[in-house]
C-alpha positions in Angstrom: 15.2 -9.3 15.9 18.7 -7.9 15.0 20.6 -9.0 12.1 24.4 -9.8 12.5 27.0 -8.5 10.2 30.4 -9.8 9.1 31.1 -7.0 7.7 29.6 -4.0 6.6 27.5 -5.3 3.9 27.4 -8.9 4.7 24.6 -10.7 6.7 25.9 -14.1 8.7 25.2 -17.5 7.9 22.8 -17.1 11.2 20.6 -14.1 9.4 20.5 -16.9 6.4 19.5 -19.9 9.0 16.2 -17.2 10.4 15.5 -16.7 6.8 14.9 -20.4 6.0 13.4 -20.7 9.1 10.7 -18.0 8.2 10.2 -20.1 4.7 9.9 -23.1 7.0 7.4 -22.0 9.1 5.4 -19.8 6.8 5.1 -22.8 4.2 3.6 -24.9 7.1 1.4 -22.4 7.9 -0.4 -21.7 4.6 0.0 -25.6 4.7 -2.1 -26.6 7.4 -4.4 -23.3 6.2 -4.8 -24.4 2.8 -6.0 -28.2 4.8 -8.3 -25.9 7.2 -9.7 -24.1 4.0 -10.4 -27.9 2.1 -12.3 -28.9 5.2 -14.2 -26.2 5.4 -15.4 -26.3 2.0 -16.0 -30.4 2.5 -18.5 -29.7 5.7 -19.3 -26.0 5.7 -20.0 -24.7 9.0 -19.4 -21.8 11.3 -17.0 -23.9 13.2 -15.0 -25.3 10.7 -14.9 -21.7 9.1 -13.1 -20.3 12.3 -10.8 -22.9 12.1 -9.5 -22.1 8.6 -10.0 -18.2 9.3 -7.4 -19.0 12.6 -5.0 -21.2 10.4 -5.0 -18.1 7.9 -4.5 -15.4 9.6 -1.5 -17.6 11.5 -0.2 -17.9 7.8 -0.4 -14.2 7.2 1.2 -13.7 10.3 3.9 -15.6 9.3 3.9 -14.1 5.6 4.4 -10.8 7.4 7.2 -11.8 9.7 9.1 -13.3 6.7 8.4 -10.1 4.7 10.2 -8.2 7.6 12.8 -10.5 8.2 14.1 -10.5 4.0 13.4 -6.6 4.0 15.8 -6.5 7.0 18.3 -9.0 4.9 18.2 -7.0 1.7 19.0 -3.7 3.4 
């Protein structure tokens, strides 16, 4: 992904709108992560285990991208 400046030193209101799109989806990952994890704890098993170790490394995934994404920003 490639930021767009307005000027030199300014991102656009699209960088901003990719930003808050990251928070979006990384918040609904840990989300549905933090469910898987509940679950799993409720009924252990190996199943329901690699369901919440799937939802959380989706989550970290996402973590990372918006990491990128905000380093990118900032710079």
């Amino acid at each position: 992904m490639k930021l767009i400046y307005t000027d030199e030193r300014r991102a656009s209101v699209r960088d901003y709108a990719l930003l808050e799109e990251f928070s979006f989806v990384r918040r609904e990952a840990q989300a549905e992560a933090d469910l898987a994890y509940e679950h799993w704890r409720a009924q252990p098993s190996k199943d329901t285990y690699a369901v919440y170790r799937a939802a959380q490394d989706r989550a970290d995934a996402a973590q990372d991208d918006l990491a990128d994404w905000s380093r990118a920003l900032a710079a």
